[in-house]
C-alpha positions as a printed Julia matrix, in Angstrom:
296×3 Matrix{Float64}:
 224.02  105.6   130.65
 223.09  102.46  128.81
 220.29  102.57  126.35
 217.74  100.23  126.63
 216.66   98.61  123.66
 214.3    99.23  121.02
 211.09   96.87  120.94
 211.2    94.65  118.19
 209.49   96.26  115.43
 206.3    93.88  115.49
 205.58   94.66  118.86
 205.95   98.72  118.38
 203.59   97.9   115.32
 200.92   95.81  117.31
 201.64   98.96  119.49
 200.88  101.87  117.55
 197.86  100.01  115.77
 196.41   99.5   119.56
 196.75  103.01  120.08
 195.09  104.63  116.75
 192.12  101.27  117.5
 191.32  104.08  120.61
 192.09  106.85  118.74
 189.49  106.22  115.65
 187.19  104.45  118.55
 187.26  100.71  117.53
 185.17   99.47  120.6
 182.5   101.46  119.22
 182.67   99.98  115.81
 182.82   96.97  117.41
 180.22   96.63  119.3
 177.93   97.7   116.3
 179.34   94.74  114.26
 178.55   92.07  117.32
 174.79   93.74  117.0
 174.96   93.33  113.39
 176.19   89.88  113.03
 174.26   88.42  115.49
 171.21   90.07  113.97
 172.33   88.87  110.41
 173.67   85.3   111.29
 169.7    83.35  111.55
 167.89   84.73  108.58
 171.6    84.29  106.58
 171.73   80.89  107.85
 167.37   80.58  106.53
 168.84   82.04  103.47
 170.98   80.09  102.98
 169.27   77.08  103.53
 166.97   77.76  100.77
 169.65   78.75   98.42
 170.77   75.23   98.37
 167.27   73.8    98.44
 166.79   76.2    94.89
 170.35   74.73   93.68
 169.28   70.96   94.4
 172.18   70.53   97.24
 170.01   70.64  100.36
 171.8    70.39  103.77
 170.29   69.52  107.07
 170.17   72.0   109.86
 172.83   69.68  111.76
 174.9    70.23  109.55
 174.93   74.11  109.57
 175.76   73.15  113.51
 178.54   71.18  112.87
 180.12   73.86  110.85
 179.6    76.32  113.72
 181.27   73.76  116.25
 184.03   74.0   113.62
 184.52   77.83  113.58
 183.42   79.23  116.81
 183.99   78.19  120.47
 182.05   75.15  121.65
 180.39   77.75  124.33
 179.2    79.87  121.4
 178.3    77.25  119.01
 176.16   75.14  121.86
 174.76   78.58  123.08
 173.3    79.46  119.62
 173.0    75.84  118.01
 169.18   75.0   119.36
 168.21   78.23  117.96
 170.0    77.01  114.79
 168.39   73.75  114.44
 164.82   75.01  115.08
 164.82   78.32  112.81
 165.77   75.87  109.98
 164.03   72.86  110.37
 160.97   74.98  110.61
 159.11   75.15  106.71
 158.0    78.0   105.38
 156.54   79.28  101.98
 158.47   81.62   99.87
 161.55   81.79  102.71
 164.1    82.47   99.98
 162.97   85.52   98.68
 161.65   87.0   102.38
 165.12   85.8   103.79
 166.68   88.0   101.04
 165.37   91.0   101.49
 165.84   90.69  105.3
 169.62   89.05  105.14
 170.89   91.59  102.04
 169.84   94.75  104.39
 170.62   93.15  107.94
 174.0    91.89  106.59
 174.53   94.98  104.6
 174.21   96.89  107.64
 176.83   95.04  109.29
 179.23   95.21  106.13
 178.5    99.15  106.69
 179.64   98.92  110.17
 183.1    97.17  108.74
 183.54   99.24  105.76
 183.26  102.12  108.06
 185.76  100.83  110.48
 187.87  100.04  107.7
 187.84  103.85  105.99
 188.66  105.11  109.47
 191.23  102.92  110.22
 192.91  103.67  106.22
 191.95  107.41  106.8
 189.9   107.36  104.18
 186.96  110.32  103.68
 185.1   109.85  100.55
 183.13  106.73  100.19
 181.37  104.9    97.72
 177.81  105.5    96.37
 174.83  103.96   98.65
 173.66  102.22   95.56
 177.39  100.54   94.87
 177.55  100.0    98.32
 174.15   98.08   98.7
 175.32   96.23   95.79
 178.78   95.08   97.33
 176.85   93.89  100.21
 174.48   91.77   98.32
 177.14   90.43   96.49
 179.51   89.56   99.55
 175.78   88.04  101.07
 176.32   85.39   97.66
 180.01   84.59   98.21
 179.41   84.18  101.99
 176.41   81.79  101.46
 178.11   80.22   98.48
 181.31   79.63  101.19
 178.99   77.84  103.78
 177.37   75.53  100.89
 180.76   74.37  100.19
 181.96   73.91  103.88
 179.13   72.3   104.77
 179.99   69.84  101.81
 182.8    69.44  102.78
 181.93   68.39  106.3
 179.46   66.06  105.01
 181.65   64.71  102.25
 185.02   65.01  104.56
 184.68   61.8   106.12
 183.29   59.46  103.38
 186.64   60.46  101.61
 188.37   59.61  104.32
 187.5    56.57  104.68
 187.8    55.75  101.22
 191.31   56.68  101.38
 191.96   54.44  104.27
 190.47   51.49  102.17
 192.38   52.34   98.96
 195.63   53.23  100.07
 195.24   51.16  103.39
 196.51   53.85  105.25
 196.58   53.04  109.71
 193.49   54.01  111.25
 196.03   55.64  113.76
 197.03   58.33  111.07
 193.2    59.98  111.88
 195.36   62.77  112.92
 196.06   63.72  109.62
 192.47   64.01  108.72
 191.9    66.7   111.62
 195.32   68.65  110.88
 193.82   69.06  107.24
 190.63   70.36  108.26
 192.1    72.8   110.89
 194.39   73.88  108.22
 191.61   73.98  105.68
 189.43   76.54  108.4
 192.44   78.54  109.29
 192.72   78.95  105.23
 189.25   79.61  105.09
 189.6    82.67  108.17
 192.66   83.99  106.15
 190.99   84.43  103.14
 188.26   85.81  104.31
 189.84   88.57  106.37
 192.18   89.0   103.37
 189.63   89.31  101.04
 187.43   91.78  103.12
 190.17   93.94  103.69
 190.99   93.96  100.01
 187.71   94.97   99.06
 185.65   96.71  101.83
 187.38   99.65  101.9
 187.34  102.98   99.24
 191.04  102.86   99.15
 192.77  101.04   96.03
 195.67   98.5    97.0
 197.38   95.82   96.17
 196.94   92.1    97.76
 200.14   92.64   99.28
 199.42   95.29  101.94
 196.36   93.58  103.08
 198.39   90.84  104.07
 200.07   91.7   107.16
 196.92   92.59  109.03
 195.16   89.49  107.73
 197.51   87.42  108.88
 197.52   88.99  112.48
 194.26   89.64  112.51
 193.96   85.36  111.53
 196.05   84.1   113.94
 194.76   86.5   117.1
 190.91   85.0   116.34
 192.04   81.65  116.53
 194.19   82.6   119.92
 190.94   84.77  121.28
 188.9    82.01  120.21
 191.28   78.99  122.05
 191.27   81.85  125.44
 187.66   82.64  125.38
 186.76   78.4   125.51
 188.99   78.31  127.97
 187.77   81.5   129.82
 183.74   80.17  129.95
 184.94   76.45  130.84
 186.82   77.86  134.04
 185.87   81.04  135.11
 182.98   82.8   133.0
 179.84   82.1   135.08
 177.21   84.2   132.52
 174.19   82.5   133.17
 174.19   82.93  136.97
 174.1    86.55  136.27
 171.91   86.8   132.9
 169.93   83.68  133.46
 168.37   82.35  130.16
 169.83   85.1   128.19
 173.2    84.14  129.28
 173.68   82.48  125.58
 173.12   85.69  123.96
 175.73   87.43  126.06
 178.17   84.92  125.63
 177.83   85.53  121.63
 177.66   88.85  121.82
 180.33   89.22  124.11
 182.52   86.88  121.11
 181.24   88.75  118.19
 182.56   91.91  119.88
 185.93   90.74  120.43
 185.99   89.38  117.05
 184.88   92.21  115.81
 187.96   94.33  117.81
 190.41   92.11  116.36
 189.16   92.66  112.77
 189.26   96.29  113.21
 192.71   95.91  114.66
 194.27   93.91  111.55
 192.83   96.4   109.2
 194.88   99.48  111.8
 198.15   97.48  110.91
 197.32   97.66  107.51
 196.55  101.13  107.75
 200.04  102.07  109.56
 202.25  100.13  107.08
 200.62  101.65  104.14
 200.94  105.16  105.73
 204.37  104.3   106.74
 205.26  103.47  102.91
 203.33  106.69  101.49
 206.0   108.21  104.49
 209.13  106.99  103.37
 208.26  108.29   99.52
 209.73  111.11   98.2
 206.59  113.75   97.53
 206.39  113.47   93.88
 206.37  109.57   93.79
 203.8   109.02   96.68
 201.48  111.2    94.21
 202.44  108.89   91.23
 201.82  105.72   93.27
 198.28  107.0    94.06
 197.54  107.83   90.3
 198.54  104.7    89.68
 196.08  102.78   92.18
 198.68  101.12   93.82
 198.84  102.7    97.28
């Protein structure tokens, strides 16, 4: 009898993390980081609209919009946009150090809900102080704010150097496409090193850049796919407002932020298998060395 054959390895791998995403019960992790990050992602956005107003680099709240256009589905990003705009053209006294307190707890909360997903996923039992933990979460609050500042430069920026590119060099107006390739390539840069460097540092497990790689670059190029299928989905078929009415916005996000969480988790179960599957393949005595030697 003829065998059939094997899957190709990348599929059995996308398989196996699927299965163990059940087995440590992603969807529930999930769904706590969709809470989280919608929860998080207005006073961030206040915070960090005062951050750049303390820094002397100011940004207007339609720009904060235009970024979201750029990373999340037009749905999405219209859904929550008004909300945008009016939380942060609104004034108020003393915003940056209220919007810290609230944003470095809200946001740490959801950074728990990841770093917990993450342990589980690297089977991982010990974790890190509350008090180092707190602080890692403040700290990825600054890198995260300091990452919108620039993007948000660099959409305001973006097309005055374009255009004074076109004039110098005089480069065709019909080579626009150029332009937009660059700044897709620029976000999808932006995702992967993100994801990378989350992974990297999130969990209580010490590794090398190299076997965080693999799951971020799944985990990078299934957002951008979820995010292309759920656009399509709402422009076709989703119908959320008929059933939720006014709070049909909120479900759409939530409903995003919960798949992007899922495929975040997933990523970091790849990682997870291949680095169990190398400890595997050790002999005993060097999978012990590797550890002492904070590699694995």
């Amino acid at each position: 009898m003829r065998r059939m054959p094997a899957p190709p390895r990348t599929v059995g791998l996308i398989g196996r993390a699927a299965a163990k995403f059940m087995i440590d019960e992603g969807s529930v992790y999930s769904g706590h980081v969709a809470f989280s990050t919608l929860l998080a992602l207005f006073p961030f956005l206040i915070f960090v609209t005062a951050l750049a107003a303390f820094v002397g680099a100011a940004q207007k709240a339609d720009h904060y919009v235009a970024l979201l256009a750029t990373v999340l589905p037009e749905e999405v990003a219209r859904s929550i946009g008004p909300t945008v705009k009016q939380i942060l053209s609104t004034r108020r006294g003393s915003v940056l150090t209220v919007s810290l307190i609230g944003t470095v707890w809200v946001a740490s909360s959801g950074i728990e809900a990841l770093r917990m997903a993450l342990n589980r996923a690297y089977g991982v039992q010990r974790k890190r102080h509350f008090v180092l933990r707190r602080l890692q979460g403040f700290g990825l609050v600054v890198v995260a704010a300091a990452v919108v500042l620039l993007a948000t430069t660099a959409i305001v920026l973006g097309p005055l150097i374009w255009k004074t590119v076109i004039h110098a060099l005089d480069v065709p107006r019909t080579w626009k496409f150029l332009y937009i390739g660059a700044r897709h390539v620029l976000t999808l840069a932006v995702i992967f090193g993100s994801i990378a460097f989350l992974y990297r540092w999130l969990p209580n497990v010490p590794q090398r850049w190299r076997h965080v790689l693999p799951g971020a670059v799944f985990a990078s190029v299934a957002w951008i796919g979820l995010a292309s299928l759920f656009s399509i989905y709402l422009r076709n078929i989703g119908q959320y407002n008929v059933v939720y009415g006014s709070l049909g916005g909120i479900v759409i996000s939530l409903v995003f932020f919960f798949f992007s969480g899922a495929v975040f988790i997933l990523g970091a179960e790849v990682n997870g298998i291949l680095r169990q599957d190398e400890v595997d393949r050790m002999p005993r005595e060097q999978a012990a060395a590797a550890r002492n030697e904070k590699i694995l």
